[in-house]
N, C-alpha and C positions, 0 to 999 in steps of 0.2 A: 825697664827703667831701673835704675843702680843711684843707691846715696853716694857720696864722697866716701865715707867707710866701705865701699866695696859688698852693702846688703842690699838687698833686690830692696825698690821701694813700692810701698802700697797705690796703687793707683786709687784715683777719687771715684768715690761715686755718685750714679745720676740724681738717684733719689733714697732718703731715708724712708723706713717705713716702722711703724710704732704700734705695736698690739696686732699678733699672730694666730689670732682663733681662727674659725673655721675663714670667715668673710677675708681677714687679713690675711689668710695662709695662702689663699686661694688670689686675692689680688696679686699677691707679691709674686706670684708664679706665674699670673697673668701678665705682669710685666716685665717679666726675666724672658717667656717668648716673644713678647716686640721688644729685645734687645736690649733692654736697662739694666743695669747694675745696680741691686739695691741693697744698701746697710739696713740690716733690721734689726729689732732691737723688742723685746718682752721680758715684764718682771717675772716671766716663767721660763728658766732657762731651758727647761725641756724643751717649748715652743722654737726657742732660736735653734735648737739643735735637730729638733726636726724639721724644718722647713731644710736646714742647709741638708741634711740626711735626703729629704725629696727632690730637692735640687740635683744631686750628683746623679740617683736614681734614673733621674729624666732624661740629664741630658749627656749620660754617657761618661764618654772620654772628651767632651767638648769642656773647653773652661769654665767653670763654675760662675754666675754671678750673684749668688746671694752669698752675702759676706754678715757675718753674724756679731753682736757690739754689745758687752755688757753693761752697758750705761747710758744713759744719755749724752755726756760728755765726750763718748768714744764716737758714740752715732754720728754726732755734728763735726767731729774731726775728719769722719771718713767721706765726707761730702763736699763737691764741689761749689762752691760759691757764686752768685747767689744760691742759698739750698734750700731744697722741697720737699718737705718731710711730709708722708701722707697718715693718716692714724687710722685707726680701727678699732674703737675701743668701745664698751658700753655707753649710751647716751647718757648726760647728765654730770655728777661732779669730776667721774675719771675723764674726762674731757678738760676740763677744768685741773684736776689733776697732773697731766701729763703736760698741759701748756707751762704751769708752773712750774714744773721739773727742767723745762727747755728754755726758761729765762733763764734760769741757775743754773744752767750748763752753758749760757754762753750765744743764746740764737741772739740774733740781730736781724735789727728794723728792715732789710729789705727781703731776710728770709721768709717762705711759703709755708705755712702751719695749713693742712687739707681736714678736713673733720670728714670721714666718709659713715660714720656712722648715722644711726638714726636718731637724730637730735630732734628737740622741738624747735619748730623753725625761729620762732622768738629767744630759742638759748641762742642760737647761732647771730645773731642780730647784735644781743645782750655784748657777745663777745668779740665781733670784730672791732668796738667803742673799747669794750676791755682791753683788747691788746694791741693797739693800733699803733703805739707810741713803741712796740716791741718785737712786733713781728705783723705780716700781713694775715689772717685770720682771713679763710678761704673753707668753701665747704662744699662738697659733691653727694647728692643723696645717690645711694646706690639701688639698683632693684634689680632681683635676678638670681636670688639666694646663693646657693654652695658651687652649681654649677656656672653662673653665668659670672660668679665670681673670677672663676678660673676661666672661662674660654669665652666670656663676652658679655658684659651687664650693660642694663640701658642705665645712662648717667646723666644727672639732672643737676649741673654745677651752677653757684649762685656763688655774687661777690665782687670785689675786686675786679674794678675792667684790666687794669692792668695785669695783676697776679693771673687772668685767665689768657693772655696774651701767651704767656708764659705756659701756662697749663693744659693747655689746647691741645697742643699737639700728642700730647702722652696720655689722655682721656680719649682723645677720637684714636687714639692704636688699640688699648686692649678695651673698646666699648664692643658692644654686639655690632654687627653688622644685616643691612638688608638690600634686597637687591631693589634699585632703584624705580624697576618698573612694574615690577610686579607688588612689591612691599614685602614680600614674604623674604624670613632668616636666611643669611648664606652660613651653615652652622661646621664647625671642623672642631671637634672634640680630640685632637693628637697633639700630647702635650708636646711643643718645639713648635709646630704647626699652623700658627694661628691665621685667622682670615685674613687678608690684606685691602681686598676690593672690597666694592659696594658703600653705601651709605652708611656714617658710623653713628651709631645711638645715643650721640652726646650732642650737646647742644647748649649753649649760655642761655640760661633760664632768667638771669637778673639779678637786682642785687641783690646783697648779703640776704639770707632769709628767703628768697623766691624759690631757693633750688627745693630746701626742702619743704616746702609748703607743697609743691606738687608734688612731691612723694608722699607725701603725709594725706593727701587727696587720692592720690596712685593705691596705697593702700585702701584706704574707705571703698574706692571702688573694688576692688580686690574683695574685700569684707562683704560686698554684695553679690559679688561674683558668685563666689563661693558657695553663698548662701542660699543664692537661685538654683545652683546644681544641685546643693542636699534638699532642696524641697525637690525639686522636680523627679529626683533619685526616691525620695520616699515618697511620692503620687504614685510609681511604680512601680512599688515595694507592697504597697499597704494598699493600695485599691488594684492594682491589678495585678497583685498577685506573683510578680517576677522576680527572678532569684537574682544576686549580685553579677552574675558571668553572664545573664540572660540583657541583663541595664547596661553591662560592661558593651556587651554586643551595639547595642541599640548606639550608648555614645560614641564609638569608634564612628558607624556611620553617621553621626549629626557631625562628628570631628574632617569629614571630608565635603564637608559645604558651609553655609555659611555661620554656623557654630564653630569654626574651627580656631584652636585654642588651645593655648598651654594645658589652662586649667581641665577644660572637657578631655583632654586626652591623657592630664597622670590621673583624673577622676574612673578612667576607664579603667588603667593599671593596677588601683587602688584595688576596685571591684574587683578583678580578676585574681588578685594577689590569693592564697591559700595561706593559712596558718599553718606554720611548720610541724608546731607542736598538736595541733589537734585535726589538719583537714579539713576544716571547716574552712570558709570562707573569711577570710580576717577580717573584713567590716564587723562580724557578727561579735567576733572576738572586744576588737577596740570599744571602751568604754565611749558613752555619747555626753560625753562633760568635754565642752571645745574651750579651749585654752586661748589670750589675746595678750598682745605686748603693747596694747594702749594705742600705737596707731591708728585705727579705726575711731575709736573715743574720742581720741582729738579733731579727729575730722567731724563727727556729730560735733562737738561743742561748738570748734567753729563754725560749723552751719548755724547754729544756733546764734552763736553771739552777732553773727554779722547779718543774719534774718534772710538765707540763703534755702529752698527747699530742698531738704536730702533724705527723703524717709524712707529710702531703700537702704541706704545704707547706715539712718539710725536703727532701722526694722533689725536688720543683718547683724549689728552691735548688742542688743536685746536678747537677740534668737540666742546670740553667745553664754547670753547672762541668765536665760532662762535653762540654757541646758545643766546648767553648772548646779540646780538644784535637783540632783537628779534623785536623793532621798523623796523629797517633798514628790516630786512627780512621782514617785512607783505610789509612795501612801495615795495622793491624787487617784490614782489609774483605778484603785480598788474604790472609788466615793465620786467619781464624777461621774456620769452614763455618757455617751457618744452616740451615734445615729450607727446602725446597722447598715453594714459594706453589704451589697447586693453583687454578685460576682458577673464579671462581664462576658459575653459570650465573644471570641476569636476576634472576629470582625469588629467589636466592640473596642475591645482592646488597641486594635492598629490604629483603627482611627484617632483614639486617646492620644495613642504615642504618637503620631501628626500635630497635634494639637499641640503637646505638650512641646516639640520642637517648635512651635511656632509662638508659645507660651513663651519661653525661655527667652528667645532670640529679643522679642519687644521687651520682655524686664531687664535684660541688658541693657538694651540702648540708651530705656529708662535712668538704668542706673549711672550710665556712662553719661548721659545728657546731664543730669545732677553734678555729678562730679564737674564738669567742665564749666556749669553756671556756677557753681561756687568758688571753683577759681577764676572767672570771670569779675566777680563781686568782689573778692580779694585784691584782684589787680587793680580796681578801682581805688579800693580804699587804701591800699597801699602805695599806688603809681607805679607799680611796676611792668605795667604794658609786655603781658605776659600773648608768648608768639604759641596762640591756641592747636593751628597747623604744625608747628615744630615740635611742640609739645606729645601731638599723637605720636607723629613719625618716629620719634624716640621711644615710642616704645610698643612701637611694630616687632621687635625684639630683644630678646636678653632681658625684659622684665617678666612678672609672674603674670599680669592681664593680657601680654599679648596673644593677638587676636586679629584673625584676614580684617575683620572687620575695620580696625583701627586703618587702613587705608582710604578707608570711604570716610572717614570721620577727619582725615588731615586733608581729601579733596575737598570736603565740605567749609573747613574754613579757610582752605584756597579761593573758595570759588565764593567765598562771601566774608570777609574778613570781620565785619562787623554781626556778623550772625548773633542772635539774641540767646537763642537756643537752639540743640540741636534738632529736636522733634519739629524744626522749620524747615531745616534743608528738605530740598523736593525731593531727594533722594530717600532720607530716614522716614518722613512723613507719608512716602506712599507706601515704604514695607510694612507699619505700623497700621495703616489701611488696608493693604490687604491681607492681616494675618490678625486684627483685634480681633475678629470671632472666636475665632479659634483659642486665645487669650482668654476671654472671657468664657469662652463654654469650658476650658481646662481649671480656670479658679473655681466657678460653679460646683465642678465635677467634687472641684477637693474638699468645696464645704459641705457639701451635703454625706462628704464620706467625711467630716468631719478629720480632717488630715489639714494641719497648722502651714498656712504658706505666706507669714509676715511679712520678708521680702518682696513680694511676687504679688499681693496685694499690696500692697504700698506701693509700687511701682506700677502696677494701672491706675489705681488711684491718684498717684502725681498725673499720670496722662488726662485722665479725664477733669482734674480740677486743672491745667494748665491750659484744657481747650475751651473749658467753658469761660464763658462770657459775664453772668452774675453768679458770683456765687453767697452761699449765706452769710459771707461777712456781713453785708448792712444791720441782719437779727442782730447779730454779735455786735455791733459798734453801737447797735440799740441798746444792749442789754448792758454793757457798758456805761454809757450813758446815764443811764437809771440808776443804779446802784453805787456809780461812780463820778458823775461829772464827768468822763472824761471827752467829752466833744464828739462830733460825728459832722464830714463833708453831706454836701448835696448833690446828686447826680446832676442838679440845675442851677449849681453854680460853680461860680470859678473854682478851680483846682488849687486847695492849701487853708481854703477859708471855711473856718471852722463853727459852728452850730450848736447850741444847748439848748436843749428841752425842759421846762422844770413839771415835772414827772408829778410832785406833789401838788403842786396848784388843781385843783379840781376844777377849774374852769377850763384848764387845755383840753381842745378836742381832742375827741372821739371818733371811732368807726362804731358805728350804730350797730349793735346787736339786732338781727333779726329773732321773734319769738314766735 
C-alpha cells in the first residue's frame, strides 16, 4: 500500500500491547503465531527492541509482525479502530498509570484497555467506573507463567459483555488448548507453530471483577498445592530417609495416575536437578525461606471476610511465613526436643509411600473443594453466577494447577450444577472413602516423627469437620453468651430465633454435680 507521495504506507495493526516483561514478551509472541500484528510499546526501550530482535529470530524471512512505538501516541496511531490495547504491567498504580498516559495520547470511549496482569479483583471493579466515560476497561487474569505465556495460558476474562464480544476471538487463539475427550493438553512448544484444535482455556468468567477473583482463588489453591507436595517431599526426606533423586523417582510415578500434574512433575525435575557449582543436589543447595506475591493472602482474607472455610490454604499461607524465619528456626532447633525418628524397615517404607500417595491425592481434593466453596460464596454475594464446570475446564491446561483430575471436577458440576460441595459428588466422596486410612495413618506417622504437615492437616481436618454433624460450636456459642451476651439458637426452635441466658442470676439452673 503507497501514500499519494509515492512512500510505501504503514499498515494498522490488530492489537497494541503495553509492558514487555517476561509475561508480556511472551504474550505478544503468542499472538504474532495466531497471526496478529501487534504495536508494542515499553518505557524500556531495550524491551521494544528485543521483542522486535525475537520476532525476526523466529520467524525467519517471513514478514515481521511486531512493530515497535516510542510512545503512547505512536502506539494508538499504529492501530486499527475500534483499538485493543492489551497491558502487562505490575498490579496496582502502574496500571493506573498507563491508563492515564492513554487518555493523553488520545484513546477513546469505544476503545478496549485489557489489564492482564495480576490486579486485585476489587482494583479492576474500582476501574472500569474510573474509566468508563473513556475507554472500555476490560480484564483477563492470566495463569500459566513464562511458558504458557508464550505457547498457551488458561484465561479467565471478566467485563464488558460487549468488549468480550470483541475479545473472544483473540483469547480463545493463543489460550491453552485440551483435547475435548480426554481433558488432557494438546501442547506444541515451536514458535510459528501453535495449537489450532481442541477446546481453548478461555472462557467469560463475568463481570468486571469475576475474572480475576478466580485467579486470585486459582492461586490460593496453587499455594496449597504446592504446599502438600513439600510436606509430603519432607515425610520422605526426614522419616524415611530418601535422597532427592530417590522422591524424584517415587513422583514421576504418582505423575502417571491419578496425581498427575504440572506441579508433581517440575516438583520431580526440581529434585533431580544437580547444582552445577557443587554436585550436590540443588534442593539441598536452595535456601528454605519461600518467597509469596500476595496472591495466596488475598485469598485467606477473603475466605475470611466472607466466612468461606479455607484452611488448607490459609495453612499453605503460614507454612510461607513461618519458613521466612529461618534464623529464629535454627536458634529453635538447638532448644526445642522432637520425638526420636525410629528408622523403617524396606517393607515399612513402601507401604508409607502408598499411603502417602493416597495422603496427597485426598488433601488436594481438599484443597481444590475449598477453593471452589469460596467462589461459590463469592458468586452469591456478588451475583455473578459464576459457571463452576467451565471454570475447572479452563484450567485443565496452560495454568500452574493443572491436573487429570480437574476433568472429574468439571464432570462433577456437569452432572450437578448446584452441588454444595465437592466432597458430595459420588465420585470425590467415594475416593476420599477409600483412601482416608491411609490419610490418616500417613499424618499419624508425621506426628509422632514430629515432621510439620500444616496443609495436609488442615485439609483432613476441614473433611472431618464438614462430615460431622454436631460439632463444638454450641460450647462456643455458650461461652459467648456468658462473657458476652451475644445470643445462641436452639436446636428446638425455629431457625433465626435467638436466646439469652443470664449467667449471673443464681437462680438459673443447673446440672447437678454428682459427689
Amino acid at each position: 500500500m503507497y501514500r499519494e507521495d509515492g512512500k510505501q504506507a504503514e499498515s494498522k495493526c490488530d492489537i497494541g500491547f503495553i509492558g514487555l516483561g517476561v509475561m508480556g514478551a511472551n504474550l505478544t509472541l503468542n499472538l504474532v503465531d495466531h497471526g496478529y500484528r501487534v504495536a508494542c510499546f515499553d518505557l524500556d526501550q531495550a524491551k521494544v527492541d528485543g521483542i522486535i530482535e525475537k520476532d525476526v529470530q523466529e520467524r525467519g524471512d517471513q514478514a515481521a509482525r511486531v512493530e515497535g512505538c516510542s510512545s503512547y501516541t505512536e502506539l494508538l496511531s499504529r492501530l486499527t479502530s475500534p483499538r485493543m490495547i492489551m497491558l502487562s504491567v505490575p498490579a496496582g498504580a502502574p496500571v493506573d498509570h498507563v491508563c492515564s498516559h492513554l487518555i493523553d495520547a488520545g484513546v477513546q470511549a469505544d476503545d478496549i484497555v485489557v489489564d492482564t496482569g495480576n490486579s486485585l479483583w476489587t482494583d479492576s471493579v474500582e476501574r472500569e467506573e474510573r474509566y468508563k466515560s473513556k475507554f472500555i476497561f476490560f480484564s483477563t487474569a492470566v495463569s500459566g507463567g513464562e511458558v504458557g505465556a508464550r505457547f498457551g495460558p488458561s484465561l479467565m476474562p471478566s467485563g464488558n459483555p460487549y468488549a468480550w464480544t470483541r475479545i473472544e476471538p483473540v483469547l480463545k487463539a493463543i489460550a491453552a488448548k485440551v483435547d475435548a475427550d480426554t481433558g488432557l493438553p494438546i501442547e506444541s512448544f515451536v514458535p510459528g507453530k501453535p495449537v489450532l484444535e481442541g477446546e481453548p482455556c478461555a472462557t467469560y468468567i463475568g463481570p468486571v471483577g469475576a475474572g480475576h477473583y478466580v485467579k486470585m482463588v486459582h492461586n490460593g489453591i496453587e499455594y496449597a498445592d504446592m504446599q502438600l507436595i513439600c510436606e509430603t517431599y519432607q515425610i520422605m526426606r526426614t522419616a524415611l530417609s530418601m535422597s532427592p533423586s530417590e522422591i524424584a523417582q517415587i513422583f514421576r510415578r504418582w505423575n502417571d495416575g491419578k496425581l498427575n500434574s504440572y506441579l508433581i512433575e517440575i516438583s520431580a525435575e526440581v529434585l533431580e536437578q544437580m547444582d552445577p557449582q557443587t554436585g550436590a543436589p540443588l534442593v539441598d543447595v536452595i535456601l528454605d525461606k519461600a518467597g509469596q506475591k500476595g496472591t495466596g493472602l488475598w485469598t485467606a482474607v477473603s475466605a475470611l471476610q466472607v466466612g468461606s472455610p479455607a484452611q488448607t490454604i490459609t495453612a499453605a499461607v503460614f507454612a510461607r511465613s513461618i519458613s521466612s524465619l529461618k534464623e529464629e528456626r535454627v536458634a529453635a532447633s538447638e532448644v526445642l526436643q522432637g520425638p526420636d525418628v525410629k528408622p523403617l524397615s524396606e517393607e515399612e517404607k513402601r507401604n508409607t509411600i502408598n499411603q502417602l500417595e493416597h495422603a496427597l491425592y485426598c488433601s488436594k481434593i481438599c484443597a481444590y473443594a475449598q477453593g471452589f466453596q469460596l467462589m461459590a460464596v463469592a458468586s452469591k454475594e456478588h451475583k455473578w453466577e459464576l459457571d463452576f464446570g467451565g471454570i475447572a475446564r479452563i484450567w485443565r491446561a496452560g495454568c500452574i494447577i493443572r491436573a487429570v483430575f480437574l476433568q472429574s471436577i468439571a464432570k462433577a458440576y456437569e452432572n450437578n450444577e448446584e452441588l454444595d460441595n465437592l466432597l458430595l459428588d459420588p465420585f470425590f466422596s467415594q475416593q476420599i472413602t477409600e483412601y482416608q486410612s491411609d490419610w490418616r495413618q500417613s499424618l499419624a506417622q508425621a506426628t509422632l516423627a514430629g515432621i510439620p504437615c500444616p496443609a495436609m492437616m488442615s485439609a483432613l481436618s476441614y473433611y472431618d469437620a464438614y462430615r460431622t454433624a454436631v460439632l463444638p460450636a454450641n460450647l462456643l456459642q455458650g461461652q459467648r453468651d456468658y462473657f458476652g451476651a451475644h445470643t445462641y439458637q436452639r436446636v428446638d426452635k425455629p431457625a433465626g430465633k435467638k436466646f439469652h441466658l443470664d449467667w449471673s442470676d443464681p437462680a438459673r439452673p443447673q446440672i447437678a454435680v454428682k459427689k
